[in-house]
VEXMAR-303090 format. One record per residue (C-alpha): x negated, y negated, z. Coordinates in steps of 0.5 Angstrom, whole numbers, plus 500, padded with zeros to 3 digits. Each point is the difference from the previous one (the first is absolute). Layout:
<atoms>
XYZ/...
</atoms>
This chain:
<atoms>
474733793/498496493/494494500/499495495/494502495/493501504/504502506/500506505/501503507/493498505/497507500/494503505/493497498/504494498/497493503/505495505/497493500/505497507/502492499/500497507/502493501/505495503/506499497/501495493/491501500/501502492/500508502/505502495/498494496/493503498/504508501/504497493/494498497/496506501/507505498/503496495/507502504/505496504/498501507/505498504/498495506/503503507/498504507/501507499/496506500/505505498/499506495/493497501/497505495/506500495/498495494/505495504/495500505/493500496/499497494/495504495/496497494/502502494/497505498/494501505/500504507/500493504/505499505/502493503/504500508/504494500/500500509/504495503/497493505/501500507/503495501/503495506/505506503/496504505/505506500/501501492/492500500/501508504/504501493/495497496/495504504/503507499/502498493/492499499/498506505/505504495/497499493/494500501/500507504/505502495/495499495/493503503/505506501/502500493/493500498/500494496/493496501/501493504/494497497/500492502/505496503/501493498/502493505/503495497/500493502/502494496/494494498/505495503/499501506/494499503/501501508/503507503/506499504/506503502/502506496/494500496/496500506/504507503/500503493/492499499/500503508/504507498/496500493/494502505/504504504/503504494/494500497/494501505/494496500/496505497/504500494/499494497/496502495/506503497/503493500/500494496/503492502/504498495/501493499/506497496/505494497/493497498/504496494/505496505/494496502/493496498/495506499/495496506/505499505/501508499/492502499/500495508/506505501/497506499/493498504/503499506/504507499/493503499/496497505/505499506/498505505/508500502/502502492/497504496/492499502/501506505/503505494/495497495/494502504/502507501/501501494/507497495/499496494/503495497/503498495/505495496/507501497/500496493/507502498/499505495/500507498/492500499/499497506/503504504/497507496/494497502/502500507/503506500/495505497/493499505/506502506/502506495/493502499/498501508/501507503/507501504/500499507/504501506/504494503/498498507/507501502/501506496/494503504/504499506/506502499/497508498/495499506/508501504/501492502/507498500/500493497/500497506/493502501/498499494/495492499/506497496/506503505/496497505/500493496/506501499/503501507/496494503/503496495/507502502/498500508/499493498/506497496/503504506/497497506/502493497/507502498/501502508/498493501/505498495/504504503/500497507/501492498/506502495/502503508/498494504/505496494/505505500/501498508/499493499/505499495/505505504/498494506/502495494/506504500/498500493/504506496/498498493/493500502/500505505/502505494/495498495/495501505/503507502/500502492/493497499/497504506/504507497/496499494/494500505/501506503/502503494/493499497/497501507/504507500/497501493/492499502/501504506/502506495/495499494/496500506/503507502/499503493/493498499/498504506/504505499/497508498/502501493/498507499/506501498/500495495/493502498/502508500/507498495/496495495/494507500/505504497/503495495/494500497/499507500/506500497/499496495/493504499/503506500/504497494/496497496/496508500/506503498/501495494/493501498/501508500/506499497/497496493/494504501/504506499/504498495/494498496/498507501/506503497/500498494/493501499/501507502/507500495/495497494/494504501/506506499/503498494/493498497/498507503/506503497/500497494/492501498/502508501/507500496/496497494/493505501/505505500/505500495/504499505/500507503/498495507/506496499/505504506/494500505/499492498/507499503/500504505/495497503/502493499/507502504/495503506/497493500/506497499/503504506/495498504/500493499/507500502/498504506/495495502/505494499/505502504/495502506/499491500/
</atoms>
């Protein structure tokens, strides 16, 4: 795999800073900043550890997660869940460091609601309380209106007990986004210099829970039973209209009806078999995603025998020339057929050890 200059693959004892947040809050935004790369806006987490997936600072050991929002579909939240779930396990058991994560929330929004309140819900769930040491809340967009409004905006974040008052007081820090790579170094580098530590989800899922019974895979199933339960509701009206218009002998709007109320039924069918995976064992998948990684373990001790074996082959190979070559000059050359001879034993033996790899 080619990187740009200053680029690598994440390493054990790299650090990982996780970014979390509701759609459009400035994630990637910030993530450019501080990468100087193009990072692509979207809601996926595959190939988490690839450079796709994690965006490293040039020419440093620190490593930015770019995490989908939760957003307002309950049932993508399992994927987004098991997305999360994954990365960050996928991280600890790949002895990467996790040392801080970062909550985003835009400046021009001074209430919490919808998606935004579900986001800073499951952010507390993934994380857990004891964590928030770990985390900084970071505020963007502060160029978008005047700086009182926004500093009025930030106060009402900090001291409402429904936002951030509860996270701070165990332990997050703040800070301001100024839509600039220094800004975002000096954000970046007290979260990179904590110890590393072990997500609350993470914690769960090695203690052997399933993600349903994880705190974020309860989050999530409550959601979900309560979008589901209202879509029943739906469900039962879209029944009376149906019978209504049949009665009108109304076929138009009868087979609106009918089709509207299958795209209910599907949704609902949908919820019930998120609900079903989430509560699900998972051994198997745990078992399976184990042995990928010690594959992928296993893989990266080969190469390093592998360059390191190299390297000691042509030590041994110079060490018998210069060896050869000191003896054929003290000599006179009298030394001369030893040298050879024994650099043809090195040699063999070199080329022995190759073909073993």
């Amino acid at each position: 795999m080619t990187y740009p200059q200053g680029l690598r693959d994440p390493r054990p004892g790299d650090i990982i800073i996780v970014v979390m947040g509701t759609t459009g809050v400035g994630k990637s935004t910030f993530i450019s900043y501080a990468t100087g790369q193009n990072v692509k806006v979207g809601n996926t987490l595959e190939a988490c550890t690839s450079k796709t997936g994690m965006y490293q600072i040039p020419n440093s050991n620190i490593y930015l997660v770019d995490t989908p929002g939760f957003d307002d579909t309950y049932v993508s939240d399992k994927d987004i869940l098991e997305g999360i779930s994954d990365c960050l396990r996928e991280c600890v058991s790949d002895g990467l460091k996790v040392s801080g994560i970062l909550y985003v929330h835009p400046i021009t929004e001074a209430r919490m609601k919808g998606s935004a309140m579900k986001n800073l819900r499951m952010f507390r769930k993934v994380m857990g309380d004891g964590n928030m040491g770990q985390c900084c809340l970071l505020t963007t967009k502060w160029s978008l209106q005047p700086r009182e409004k926004s500093e009025d905006f930030e106060h009402q974040l900090k001291t409402n007990p429904h936002f951030w008052k509860l996270l701070i007081d165990q332990g997050a820090s703040i800070a301001r986004f100024g839509d600039s790579q220094p800004s975002a170094m000096q954000i970046i580098y007290p979260l990179a210099k904590k110890s590393g530590f072990v997500p609350q989800l993470t914690k769960e899922i090695n203690e052997g829970k399933t993600l349903g019974e994880t705190e974020a895979g309860i989050e999530v199933l409550d959601n979900i039973e309560e979008a589901k339960k209202k879509h029943e509701e739906e469900k039962r009206e879209l029944q009376k209209d149906y019978e209504e218009a049949l009665r009108n002998r109304d076929k138009k709007l009868a087979q609106m009806i009918a089709e509207e109320k299958q795209r209910v039924e599907k949704e609902i069918n949908e919820m019930r078999a998120a609900q079903e995976e989430l509560r699900k064992k998972r051994d198997d998948d745990y078992e399976t995603f184990q042995r990928e990684i010690a594959s992928e373990r296993q893989g990266r001790k080969r190469d390093k025998e592998r360059r390191t074996n190299r390297i000691g082959r042509w030590v041994v190979r110079g060490a018998t020339v210069a060896i050869g070559v000191g003896a054929t000059v003290a000599t006179a050359g009298l030394a001369a057929p030893l040298a050879v001879a024994a650099y043809g034993f090195v040699e063999a033996a070199a080329q022995e050890q190759k073909e073993r790899e």
